[in-house]
PDB file of N, CA, C and O in Angstrom:
ATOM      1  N   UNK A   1      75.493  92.967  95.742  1.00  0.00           N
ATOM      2  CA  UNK A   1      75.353  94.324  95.279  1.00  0.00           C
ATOM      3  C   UNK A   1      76.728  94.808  94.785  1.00  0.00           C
ATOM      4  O   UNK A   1      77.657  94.761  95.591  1.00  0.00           O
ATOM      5  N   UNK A   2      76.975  95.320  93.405  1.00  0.00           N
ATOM      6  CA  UNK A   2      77.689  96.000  93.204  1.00  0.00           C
ATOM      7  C   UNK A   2      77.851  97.699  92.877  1.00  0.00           C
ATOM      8  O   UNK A   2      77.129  98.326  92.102  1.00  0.00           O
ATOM      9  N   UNK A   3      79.023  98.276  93.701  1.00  0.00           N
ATOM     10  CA  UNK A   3      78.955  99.724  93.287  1.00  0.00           C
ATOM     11  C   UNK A   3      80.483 100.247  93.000  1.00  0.00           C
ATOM     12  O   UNK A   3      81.663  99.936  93.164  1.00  0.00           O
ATOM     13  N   UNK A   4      79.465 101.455  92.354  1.00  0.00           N
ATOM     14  CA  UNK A   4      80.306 102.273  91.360  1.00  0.00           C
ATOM     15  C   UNK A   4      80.675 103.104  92.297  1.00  0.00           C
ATOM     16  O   UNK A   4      79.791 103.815  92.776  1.00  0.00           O
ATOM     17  N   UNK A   5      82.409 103.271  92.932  1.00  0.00           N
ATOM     18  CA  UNK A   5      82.450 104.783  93.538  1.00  0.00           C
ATOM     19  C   UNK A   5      83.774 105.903  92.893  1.00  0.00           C
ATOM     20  O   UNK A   5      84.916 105.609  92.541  1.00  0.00           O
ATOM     21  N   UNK A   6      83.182 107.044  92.915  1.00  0.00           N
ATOM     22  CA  UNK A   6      83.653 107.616  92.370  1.00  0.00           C
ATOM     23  C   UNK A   6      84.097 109.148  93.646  1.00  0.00           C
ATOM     24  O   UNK A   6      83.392 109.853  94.368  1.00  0.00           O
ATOM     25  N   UNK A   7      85.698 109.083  93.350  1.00  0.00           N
ATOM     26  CA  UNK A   7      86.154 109.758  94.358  1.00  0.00           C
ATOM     27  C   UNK A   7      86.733 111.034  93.120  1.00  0.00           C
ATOM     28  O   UNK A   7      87.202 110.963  91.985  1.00  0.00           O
ATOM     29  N   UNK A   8      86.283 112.530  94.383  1.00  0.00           N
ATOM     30  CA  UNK A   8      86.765 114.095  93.477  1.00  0.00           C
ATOM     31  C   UNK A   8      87.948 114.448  94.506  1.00  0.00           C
ATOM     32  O   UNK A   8      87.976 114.700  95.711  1.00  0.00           O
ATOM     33  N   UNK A   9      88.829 114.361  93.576  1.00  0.00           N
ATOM     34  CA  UNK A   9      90.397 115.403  95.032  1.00  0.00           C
ATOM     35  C   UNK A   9      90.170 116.431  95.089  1.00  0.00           C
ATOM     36  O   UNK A   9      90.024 117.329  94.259  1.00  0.00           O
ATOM     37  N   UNK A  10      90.120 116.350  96.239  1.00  0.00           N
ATOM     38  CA  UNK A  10      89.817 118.253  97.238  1.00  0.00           C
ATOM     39  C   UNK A  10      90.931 119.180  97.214  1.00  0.00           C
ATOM     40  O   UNK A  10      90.929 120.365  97.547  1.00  0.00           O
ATOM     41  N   UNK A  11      91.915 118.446  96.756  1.00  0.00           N
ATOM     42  CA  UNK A  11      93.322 118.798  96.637  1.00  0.00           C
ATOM     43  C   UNK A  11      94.167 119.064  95.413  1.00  0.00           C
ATOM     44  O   UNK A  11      93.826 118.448  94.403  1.00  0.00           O
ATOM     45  N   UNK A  12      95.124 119.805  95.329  1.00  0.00           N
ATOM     46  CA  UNK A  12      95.556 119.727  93.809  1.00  0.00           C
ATOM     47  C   UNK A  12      95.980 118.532  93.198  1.00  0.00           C
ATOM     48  O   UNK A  12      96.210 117.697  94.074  1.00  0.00           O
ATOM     49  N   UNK A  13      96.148 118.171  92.255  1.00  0.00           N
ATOM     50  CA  UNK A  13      96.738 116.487  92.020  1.00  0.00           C
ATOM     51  C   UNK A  13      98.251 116.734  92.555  1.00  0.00           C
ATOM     52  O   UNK A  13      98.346 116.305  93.705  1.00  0.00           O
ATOM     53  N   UNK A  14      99.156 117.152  92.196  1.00  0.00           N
ATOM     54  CA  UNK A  14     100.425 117.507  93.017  1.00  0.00           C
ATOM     55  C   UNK A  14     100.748 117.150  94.230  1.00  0.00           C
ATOM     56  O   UNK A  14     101.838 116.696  94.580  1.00  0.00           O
ATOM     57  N   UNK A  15      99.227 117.467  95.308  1.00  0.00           N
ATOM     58  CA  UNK A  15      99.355 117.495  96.379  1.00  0.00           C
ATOM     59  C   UNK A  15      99.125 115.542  96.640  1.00  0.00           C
ATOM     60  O   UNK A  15      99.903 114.693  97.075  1.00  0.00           O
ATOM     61  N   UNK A  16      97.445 115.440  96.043  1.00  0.00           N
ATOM     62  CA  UNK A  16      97.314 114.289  95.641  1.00  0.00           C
ATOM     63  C   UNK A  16      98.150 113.105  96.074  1.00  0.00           C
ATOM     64  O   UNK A  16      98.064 112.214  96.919  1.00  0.00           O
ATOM     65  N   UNK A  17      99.310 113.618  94.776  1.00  0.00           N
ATOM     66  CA  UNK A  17     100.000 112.155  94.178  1.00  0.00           C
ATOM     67  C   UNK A  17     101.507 111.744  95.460  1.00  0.00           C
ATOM     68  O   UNK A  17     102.310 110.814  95.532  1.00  0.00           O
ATOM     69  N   UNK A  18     101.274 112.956  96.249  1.00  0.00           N
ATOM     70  CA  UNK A  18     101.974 112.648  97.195  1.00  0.00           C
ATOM     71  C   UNK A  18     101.887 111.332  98.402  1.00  0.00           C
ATOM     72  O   UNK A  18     102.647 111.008  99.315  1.00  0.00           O
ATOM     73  N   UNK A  19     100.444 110.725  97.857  1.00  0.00           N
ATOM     74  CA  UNK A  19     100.023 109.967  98.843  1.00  0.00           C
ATOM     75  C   UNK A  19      99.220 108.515  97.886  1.00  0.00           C
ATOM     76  O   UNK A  19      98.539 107.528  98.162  1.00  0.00           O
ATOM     77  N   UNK A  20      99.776 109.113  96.746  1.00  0.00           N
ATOM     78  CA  UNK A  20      99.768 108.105  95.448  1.00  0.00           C
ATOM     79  C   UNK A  20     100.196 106.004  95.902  1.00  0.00           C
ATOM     80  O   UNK A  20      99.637 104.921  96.077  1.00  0.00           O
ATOM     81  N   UNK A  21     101.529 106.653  95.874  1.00  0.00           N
ATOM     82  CA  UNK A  21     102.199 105.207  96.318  1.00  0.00           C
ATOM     83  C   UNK A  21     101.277 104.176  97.251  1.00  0.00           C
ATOM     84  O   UNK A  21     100.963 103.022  96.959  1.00  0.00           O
ATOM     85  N   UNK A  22     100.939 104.902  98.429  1.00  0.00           N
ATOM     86  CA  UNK A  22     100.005 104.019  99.984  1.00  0.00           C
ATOM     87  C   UNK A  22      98.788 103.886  98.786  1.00  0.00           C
ATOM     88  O   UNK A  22      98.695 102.756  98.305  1.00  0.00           O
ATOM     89  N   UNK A  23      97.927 104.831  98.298  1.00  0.00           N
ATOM     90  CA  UNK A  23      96.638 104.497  97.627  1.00  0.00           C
ATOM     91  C   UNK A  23      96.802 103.368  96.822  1.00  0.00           C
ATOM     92  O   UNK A  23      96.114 102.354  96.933  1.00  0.00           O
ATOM     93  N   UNK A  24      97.844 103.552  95.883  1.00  0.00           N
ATOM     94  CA  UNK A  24      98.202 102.161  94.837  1.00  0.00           C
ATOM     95  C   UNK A  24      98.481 100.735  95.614  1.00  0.00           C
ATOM     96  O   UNK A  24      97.977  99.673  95.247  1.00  0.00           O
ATOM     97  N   UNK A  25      99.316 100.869  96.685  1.00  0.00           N
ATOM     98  CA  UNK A  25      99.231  99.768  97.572  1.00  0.00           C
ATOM     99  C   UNK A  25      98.075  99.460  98.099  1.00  0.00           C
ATOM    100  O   UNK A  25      97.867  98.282  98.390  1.00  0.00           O
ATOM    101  N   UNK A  26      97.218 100.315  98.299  1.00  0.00           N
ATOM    102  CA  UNK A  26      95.880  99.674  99.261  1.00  0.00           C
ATOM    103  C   UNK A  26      94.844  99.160  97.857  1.00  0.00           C
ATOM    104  O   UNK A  26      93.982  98.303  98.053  1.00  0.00           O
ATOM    105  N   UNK A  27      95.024  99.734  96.563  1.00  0.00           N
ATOM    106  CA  UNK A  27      94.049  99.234  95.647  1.00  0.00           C
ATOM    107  C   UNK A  27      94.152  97.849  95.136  1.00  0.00           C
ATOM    108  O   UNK A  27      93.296  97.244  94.491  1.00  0.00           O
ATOM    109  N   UNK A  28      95.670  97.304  95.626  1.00  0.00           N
ATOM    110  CA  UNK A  28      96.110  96.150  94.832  1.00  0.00           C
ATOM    111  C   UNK A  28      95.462  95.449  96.291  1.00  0.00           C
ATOM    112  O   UNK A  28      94.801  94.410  96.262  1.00  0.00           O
ATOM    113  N   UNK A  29      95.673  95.960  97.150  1.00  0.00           N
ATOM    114  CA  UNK A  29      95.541  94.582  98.316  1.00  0.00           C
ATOM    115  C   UNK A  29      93.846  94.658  98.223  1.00  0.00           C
ATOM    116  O   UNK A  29      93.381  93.739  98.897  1.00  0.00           O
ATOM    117  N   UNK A  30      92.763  95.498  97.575  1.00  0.00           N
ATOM    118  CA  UNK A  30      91.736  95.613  97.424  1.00  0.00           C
ATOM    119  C   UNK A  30      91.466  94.579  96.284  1.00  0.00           C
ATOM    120  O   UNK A  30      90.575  93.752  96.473  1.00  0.00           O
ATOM    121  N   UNK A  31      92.297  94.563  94.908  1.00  0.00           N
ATOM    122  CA  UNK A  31      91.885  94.283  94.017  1.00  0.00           C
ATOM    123  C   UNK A  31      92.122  92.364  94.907  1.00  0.00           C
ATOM    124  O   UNK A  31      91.154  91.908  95.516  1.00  0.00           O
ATOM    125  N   UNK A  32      92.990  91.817  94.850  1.00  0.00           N
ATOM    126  CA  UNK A  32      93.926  90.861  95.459  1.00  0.00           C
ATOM    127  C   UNK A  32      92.540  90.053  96.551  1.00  0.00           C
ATOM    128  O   UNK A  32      92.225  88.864  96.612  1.00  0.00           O
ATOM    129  N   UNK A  33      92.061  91.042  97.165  1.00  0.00           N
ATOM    130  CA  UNK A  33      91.004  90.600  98.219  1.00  0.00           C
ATOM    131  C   UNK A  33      89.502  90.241  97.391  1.00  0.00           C
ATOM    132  O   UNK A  33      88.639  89.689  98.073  1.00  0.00           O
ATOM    133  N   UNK A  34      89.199  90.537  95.992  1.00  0.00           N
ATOM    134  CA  UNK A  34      87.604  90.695  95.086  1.00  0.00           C
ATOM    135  C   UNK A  34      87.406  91.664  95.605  1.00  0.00           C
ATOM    136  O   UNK A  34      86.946  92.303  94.659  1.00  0.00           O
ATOM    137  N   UNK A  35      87.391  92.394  96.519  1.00  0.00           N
ATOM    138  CA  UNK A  35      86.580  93.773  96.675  1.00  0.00           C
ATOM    139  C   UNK A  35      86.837  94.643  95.563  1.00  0.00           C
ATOM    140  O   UNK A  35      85.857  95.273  95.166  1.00  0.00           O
ATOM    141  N   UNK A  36      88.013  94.840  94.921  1.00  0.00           N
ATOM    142  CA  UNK A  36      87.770  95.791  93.634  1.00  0.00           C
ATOM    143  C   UNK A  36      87.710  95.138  92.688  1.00  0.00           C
ATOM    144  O   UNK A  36      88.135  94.014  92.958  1.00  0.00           O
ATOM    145  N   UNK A  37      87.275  95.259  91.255  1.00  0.00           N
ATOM    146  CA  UNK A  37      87.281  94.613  90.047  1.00  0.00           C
ATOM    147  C   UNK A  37      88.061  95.551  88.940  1.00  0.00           C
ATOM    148  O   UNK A  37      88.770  95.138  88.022  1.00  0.00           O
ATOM    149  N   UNK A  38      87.770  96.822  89.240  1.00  0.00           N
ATOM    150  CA  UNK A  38      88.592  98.258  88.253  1.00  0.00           C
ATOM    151  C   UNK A  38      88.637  99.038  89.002  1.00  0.00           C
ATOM    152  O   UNK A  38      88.016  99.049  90.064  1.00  0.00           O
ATOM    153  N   UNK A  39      89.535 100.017  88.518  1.00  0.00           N
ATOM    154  CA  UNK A  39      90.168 101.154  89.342  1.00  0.00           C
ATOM    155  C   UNK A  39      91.004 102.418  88.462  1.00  0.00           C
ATOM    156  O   UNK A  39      92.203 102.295  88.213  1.00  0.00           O
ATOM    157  N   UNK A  40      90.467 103.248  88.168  1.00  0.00           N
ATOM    158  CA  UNK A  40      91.483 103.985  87.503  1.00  0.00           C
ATOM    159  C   UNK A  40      91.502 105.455  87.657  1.00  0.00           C
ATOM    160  O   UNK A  40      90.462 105.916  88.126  1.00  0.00           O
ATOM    161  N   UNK A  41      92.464 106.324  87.366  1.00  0.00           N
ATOM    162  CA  UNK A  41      92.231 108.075  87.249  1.00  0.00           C
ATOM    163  C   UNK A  41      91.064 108.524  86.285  1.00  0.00           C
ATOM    164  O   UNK A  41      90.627 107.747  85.436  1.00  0.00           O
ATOM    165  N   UNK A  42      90.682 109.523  86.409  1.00  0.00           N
ATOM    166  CA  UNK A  42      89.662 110.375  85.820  1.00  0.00           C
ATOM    167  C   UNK A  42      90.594 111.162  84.783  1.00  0.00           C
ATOM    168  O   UNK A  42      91.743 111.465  85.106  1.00  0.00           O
ATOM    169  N   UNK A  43      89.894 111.592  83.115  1.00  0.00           N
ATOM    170  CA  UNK A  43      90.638 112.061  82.969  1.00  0.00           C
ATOM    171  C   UNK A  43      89.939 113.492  82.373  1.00  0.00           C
ATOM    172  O   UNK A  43      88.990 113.264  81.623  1.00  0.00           O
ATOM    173  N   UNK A  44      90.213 114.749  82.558  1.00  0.00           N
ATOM    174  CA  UNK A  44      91.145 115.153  83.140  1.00  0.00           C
ATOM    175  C   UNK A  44      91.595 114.102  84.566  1.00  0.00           C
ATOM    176  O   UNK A  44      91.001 113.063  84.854  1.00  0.00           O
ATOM    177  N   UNK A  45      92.614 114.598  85.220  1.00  0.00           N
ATOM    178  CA  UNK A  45      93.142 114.358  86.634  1.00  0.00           C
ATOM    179  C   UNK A  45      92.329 114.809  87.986  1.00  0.00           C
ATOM    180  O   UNK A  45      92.994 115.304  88.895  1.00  0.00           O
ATOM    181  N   UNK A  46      91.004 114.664  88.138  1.00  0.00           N
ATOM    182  CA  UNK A  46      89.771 115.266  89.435  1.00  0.00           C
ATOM    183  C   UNK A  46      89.573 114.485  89.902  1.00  0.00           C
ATOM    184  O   UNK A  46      88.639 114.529  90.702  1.00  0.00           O
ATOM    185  N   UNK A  47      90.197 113.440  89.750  1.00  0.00           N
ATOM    186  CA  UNK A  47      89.421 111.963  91.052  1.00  0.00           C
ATOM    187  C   UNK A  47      89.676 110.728  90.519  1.00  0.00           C
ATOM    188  O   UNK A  47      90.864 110.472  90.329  1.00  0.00           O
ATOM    189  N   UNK A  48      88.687 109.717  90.166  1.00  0.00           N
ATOM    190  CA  UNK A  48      88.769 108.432  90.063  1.00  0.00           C
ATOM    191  C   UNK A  48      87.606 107.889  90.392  1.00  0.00           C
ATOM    192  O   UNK A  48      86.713 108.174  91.190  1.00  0.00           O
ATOM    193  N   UNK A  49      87.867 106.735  89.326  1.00  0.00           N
ATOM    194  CA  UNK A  49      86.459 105.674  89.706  1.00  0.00           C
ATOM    195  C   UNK A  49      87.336 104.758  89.789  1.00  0.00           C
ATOM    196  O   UNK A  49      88.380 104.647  89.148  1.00  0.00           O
ATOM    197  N   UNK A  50      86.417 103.333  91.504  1.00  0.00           N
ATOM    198  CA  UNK A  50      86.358 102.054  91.289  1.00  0.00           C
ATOM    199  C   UNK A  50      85.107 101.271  91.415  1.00  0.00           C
ATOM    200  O   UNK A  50      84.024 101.595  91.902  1.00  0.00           O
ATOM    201  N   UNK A  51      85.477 100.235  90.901  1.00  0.00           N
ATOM    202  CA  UNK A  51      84.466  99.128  90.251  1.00  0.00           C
ATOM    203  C   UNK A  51      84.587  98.291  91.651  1.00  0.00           C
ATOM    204  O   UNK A  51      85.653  97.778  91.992  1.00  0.00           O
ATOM    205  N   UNK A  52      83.603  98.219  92.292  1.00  0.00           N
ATOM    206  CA  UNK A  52      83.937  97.305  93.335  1.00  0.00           C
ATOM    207  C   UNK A  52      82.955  95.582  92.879  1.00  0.00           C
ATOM    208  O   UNK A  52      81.852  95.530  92.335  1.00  0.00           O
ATOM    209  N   UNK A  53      83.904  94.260  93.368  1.00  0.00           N
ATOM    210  CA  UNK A  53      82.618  92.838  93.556  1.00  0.00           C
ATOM    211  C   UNK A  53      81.396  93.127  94.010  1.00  0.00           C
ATOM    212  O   UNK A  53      80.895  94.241  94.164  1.00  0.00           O
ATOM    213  N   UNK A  54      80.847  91.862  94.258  1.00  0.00           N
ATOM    214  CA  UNK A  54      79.472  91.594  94.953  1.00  0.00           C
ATOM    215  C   UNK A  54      79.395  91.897  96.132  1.00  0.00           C
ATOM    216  O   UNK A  54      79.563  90.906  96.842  1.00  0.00           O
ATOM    217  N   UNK A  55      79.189  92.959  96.777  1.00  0.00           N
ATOM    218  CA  UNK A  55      79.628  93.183  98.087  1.00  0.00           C
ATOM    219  C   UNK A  55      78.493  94.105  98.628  1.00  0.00           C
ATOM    220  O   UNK A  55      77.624  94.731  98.022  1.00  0.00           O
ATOM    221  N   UNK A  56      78.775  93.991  99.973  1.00  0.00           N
ATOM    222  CA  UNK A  56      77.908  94.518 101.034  1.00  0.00           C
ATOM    223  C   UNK A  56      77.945  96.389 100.707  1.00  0.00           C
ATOM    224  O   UNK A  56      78.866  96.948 100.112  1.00  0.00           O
ATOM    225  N   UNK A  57      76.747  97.065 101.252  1.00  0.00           N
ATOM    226  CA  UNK A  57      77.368  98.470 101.151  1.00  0.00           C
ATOM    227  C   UNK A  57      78.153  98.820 102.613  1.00  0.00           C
ATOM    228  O   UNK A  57      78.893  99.773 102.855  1.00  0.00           O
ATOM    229  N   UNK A  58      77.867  98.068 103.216  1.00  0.00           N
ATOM    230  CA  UNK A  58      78.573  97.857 104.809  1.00  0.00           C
ATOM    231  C   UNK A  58      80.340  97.958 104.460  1.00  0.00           C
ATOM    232  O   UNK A  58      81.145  98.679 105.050  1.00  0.00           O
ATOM    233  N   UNK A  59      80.606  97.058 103.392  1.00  0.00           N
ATOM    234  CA  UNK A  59      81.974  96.735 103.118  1.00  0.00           C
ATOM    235  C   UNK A  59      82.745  98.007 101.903  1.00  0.00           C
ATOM    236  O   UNK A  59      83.860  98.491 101.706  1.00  0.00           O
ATOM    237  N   UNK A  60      81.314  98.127 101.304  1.00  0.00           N
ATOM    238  CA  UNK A  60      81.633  99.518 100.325  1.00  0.00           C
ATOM    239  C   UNK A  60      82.274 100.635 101.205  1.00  0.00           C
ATOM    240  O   UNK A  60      83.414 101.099 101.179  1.00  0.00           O
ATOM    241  N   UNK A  61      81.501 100.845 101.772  1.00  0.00           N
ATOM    242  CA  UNK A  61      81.674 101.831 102.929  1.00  0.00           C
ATOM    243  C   UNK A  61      83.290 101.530 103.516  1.00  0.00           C
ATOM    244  O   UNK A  61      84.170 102.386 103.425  1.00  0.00           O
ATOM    245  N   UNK A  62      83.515 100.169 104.128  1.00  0.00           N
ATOM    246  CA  UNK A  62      85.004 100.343 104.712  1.00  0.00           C
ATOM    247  C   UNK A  62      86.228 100.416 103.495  1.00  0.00           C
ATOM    248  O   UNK A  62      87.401 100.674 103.766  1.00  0.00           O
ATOM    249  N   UNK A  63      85.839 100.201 102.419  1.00  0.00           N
ATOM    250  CA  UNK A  63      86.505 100.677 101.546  1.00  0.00           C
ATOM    251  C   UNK A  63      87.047 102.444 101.072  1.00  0.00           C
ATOM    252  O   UNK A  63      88.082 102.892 100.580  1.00  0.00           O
ATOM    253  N   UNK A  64      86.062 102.913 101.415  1.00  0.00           N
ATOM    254  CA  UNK A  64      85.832 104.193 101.458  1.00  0.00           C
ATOM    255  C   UNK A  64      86.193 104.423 102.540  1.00  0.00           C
ATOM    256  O   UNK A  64      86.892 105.429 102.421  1.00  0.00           O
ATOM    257  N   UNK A  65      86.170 104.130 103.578  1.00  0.00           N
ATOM    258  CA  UNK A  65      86.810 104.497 104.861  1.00  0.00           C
ATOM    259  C   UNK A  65      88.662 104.343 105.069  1.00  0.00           C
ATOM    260  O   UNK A  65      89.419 105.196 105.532  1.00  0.00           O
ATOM    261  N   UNK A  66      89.027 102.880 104.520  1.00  0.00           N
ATOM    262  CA  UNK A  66      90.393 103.128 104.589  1.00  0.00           C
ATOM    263  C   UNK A  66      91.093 103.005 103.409  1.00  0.00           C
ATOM    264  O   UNK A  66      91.977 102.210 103.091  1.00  0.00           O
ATOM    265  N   UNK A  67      90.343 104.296 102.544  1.00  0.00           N
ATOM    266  CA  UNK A  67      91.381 104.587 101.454  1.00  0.00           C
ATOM    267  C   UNK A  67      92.215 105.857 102.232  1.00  0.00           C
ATOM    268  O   UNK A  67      91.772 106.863 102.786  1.00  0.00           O
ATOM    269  N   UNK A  68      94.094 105.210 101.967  1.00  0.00           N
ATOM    270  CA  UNK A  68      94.963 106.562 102.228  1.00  0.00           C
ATOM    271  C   UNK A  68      94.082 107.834 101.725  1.00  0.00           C
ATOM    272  O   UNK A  68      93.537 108.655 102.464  1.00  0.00           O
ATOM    273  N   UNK A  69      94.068 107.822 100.729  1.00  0.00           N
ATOM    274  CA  UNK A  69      93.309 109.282 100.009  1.00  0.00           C
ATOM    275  C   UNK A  69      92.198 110.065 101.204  1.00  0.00           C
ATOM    276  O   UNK A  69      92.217 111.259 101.505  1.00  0.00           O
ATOM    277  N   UNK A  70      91.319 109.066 101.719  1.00  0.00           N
ATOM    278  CA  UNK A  70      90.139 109.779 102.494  1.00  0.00           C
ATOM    279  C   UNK A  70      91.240 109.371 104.017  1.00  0.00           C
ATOM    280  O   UNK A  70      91.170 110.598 104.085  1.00  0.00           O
ATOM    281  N   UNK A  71      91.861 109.032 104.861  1.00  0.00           N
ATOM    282  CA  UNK A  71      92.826 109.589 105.672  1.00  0.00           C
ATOM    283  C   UNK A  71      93.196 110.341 105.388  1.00  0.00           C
ATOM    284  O   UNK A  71      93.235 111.002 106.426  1.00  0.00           O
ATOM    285  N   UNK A  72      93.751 111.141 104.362  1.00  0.00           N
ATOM    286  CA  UNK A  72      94.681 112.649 104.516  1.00  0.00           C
ATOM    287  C   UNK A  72      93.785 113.030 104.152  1.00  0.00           C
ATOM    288  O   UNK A  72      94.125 113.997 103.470  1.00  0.00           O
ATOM    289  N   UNK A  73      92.156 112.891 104.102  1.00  0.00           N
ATOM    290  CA  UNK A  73      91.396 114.118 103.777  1.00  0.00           C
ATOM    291  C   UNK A  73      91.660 114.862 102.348  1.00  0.00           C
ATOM    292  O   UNK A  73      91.759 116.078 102.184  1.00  0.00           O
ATOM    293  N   UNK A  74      91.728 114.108 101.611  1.00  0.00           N
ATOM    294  CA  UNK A  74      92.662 114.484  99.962  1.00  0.00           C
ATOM    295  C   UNK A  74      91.443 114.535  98.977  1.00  0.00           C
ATOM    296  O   UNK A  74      91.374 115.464  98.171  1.00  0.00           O
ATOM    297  N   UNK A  75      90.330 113.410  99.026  1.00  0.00           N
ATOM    298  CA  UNK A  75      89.110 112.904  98.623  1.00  0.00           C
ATOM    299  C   UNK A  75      87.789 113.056  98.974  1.00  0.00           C
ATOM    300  O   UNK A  75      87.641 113.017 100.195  1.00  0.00           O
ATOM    301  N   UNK A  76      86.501 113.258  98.178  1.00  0.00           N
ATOM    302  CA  UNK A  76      85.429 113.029  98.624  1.00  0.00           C
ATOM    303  C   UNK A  76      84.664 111.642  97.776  1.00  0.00           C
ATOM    304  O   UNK A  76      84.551 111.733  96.554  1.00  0.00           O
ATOM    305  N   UNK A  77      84.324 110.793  98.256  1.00  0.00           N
ATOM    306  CA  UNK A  77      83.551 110.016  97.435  1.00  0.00           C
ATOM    307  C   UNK A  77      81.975 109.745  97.474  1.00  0.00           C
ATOM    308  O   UNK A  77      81.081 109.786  98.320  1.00  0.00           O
ATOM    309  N   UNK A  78      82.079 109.497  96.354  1.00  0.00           N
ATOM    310  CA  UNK A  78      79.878 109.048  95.824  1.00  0.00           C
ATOM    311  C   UNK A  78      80.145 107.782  95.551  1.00  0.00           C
ATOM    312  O   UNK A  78      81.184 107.356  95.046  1.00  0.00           O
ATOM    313  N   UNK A  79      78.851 106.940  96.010  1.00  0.00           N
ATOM    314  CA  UNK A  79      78.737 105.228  95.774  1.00  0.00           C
ATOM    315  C   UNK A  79      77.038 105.476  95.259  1.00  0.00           C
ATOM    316  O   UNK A  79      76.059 105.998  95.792  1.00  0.00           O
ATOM    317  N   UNK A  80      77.306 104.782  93.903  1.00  0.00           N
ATOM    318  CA  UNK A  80      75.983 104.463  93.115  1.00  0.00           C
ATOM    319  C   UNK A  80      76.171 102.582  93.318  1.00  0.00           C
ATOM    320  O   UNK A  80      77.185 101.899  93.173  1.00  0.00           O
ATOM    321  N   UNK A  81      74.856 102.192  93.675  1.00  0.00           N
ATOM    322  CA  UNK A  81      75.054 100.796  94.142  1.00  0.00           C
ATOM    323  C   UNK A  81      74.024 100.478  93.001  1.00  0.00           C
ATOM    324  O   UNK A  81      73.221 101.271  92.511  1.00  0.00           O
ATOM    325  N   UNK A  82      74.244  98.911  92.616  1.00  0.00           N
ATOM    326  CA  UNK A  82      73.054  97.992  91.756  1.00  0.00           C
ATOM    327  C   UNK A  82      73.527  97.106  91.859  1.00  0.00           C
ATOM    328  O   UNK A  82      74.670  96.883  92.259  1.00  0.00           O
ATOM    329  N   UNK A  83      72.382  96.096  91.359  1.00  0.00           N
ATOM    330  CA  UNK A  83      72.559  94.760  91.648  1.00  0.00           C
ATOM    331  C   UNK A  83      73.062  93.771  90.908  1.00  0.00           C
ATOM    332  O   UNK A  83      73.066  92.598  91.281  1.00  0.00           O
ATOM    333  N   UNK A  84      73.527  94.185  89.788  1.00  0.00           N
ATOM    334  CA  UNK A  84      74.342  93.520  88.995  1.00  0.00           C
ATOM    335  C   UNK A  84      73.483  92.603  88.217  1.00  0.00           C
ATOM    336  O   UNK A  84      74.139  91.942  87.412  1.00  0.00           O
ATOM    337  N   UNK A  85      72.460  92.410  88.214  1.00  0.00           N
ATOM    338  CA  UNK A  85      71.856  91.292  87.613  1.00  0.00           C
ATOM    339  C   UNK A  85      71.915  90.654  86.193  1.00  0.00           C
ATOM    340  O   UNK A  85      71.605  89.466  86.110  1.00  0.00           O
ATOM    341  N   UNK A  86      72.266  91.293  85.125  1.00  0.00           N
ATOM    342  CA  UNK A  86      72.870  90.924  84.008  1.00  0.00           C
ATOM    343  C   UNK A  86      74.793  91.004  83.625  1.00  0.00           C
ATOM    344  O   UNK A  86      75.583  91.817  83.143  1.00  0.00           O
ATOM    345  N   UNK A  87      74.819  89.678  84.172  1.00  0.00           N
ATOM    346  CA  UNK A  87      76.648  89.393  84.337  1.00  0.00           C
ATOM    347  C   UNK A  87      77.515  89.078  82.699  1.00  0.00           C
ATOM    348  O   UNK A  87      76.859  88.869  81.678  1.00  0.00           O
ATOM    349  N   UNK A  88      78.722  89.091  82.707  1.00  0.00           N
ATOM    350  CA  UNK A  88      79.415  88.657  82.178  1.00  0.00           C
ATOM    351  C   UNK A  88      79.941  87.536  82.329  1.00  0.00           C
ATOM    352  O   UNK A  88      80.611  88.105  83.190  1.00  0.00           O
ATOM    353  N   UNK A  89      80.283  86.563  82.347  1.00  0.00           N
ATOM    354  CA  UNK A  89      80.348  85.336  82.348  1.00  0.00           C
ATOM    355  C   UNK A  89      81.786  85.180  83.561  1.00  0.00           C
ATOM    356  O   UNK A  89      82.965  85.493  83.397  1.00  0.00           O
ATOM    357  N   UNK A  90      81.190  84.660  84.595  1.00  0.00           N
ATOM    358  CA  UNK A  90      82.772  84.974  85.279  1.00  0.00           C
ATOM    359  C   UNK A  90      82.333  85.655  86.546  1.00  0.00           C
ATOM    360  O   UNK A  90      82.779  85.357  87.653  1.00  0.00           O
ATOM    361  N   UNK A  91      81.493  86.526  86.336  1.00  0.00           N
ATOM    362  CA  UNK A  91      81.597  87.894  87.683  1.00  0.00           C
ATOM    363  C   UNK A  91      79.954  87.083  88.594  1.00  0.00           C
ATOM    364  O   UNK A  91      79.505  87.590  89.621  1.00  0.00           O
TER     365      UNK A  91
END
């Protein structure tokens, strides 16, 4: 199963990007692990989407659980899940 989650900052981006650096570190050790595939800002600046692998919603979920962002309470996120069934060659 793959899902789409998409996180809104509860916070100003200012406040946000204060906690920028740990988030960017935890997305690479995400990306690094297959659990993420994309990852980027929203633009305007209100949140972010990532692209997560083939993965459990069990594991979606701890993703969402130890993003820095949702520790300081900075984030809310939505997970739209599917099954990926028509791939790109590779995934």
């Amino acid at each position: 199963m793959f899902h789409i989650l998409t996180l809104t900052y509860l916070k100003p981006v200012e406040v946000v990007d204060q906690t920028r650096a740990a988030h960017v570190a935890w997305l690479k050790d995400e990306v690094a692990a297959g659990r993420i595939l994309l990852a980027g800002r929203l633009e305007p600046l209100t949140g972010g989407v990532l692209i997560t692998g083939d993965i459990s919603a069990e594991d979606a979920q701890q993703i969402i659980d130890t993003d820095p962002y949702t520790l300081e309470g900075l984030v809310s996120y939505e997970r739209v899940s599917f099954n990926g069934s028509i791939r790109a060659p590779g995934l």
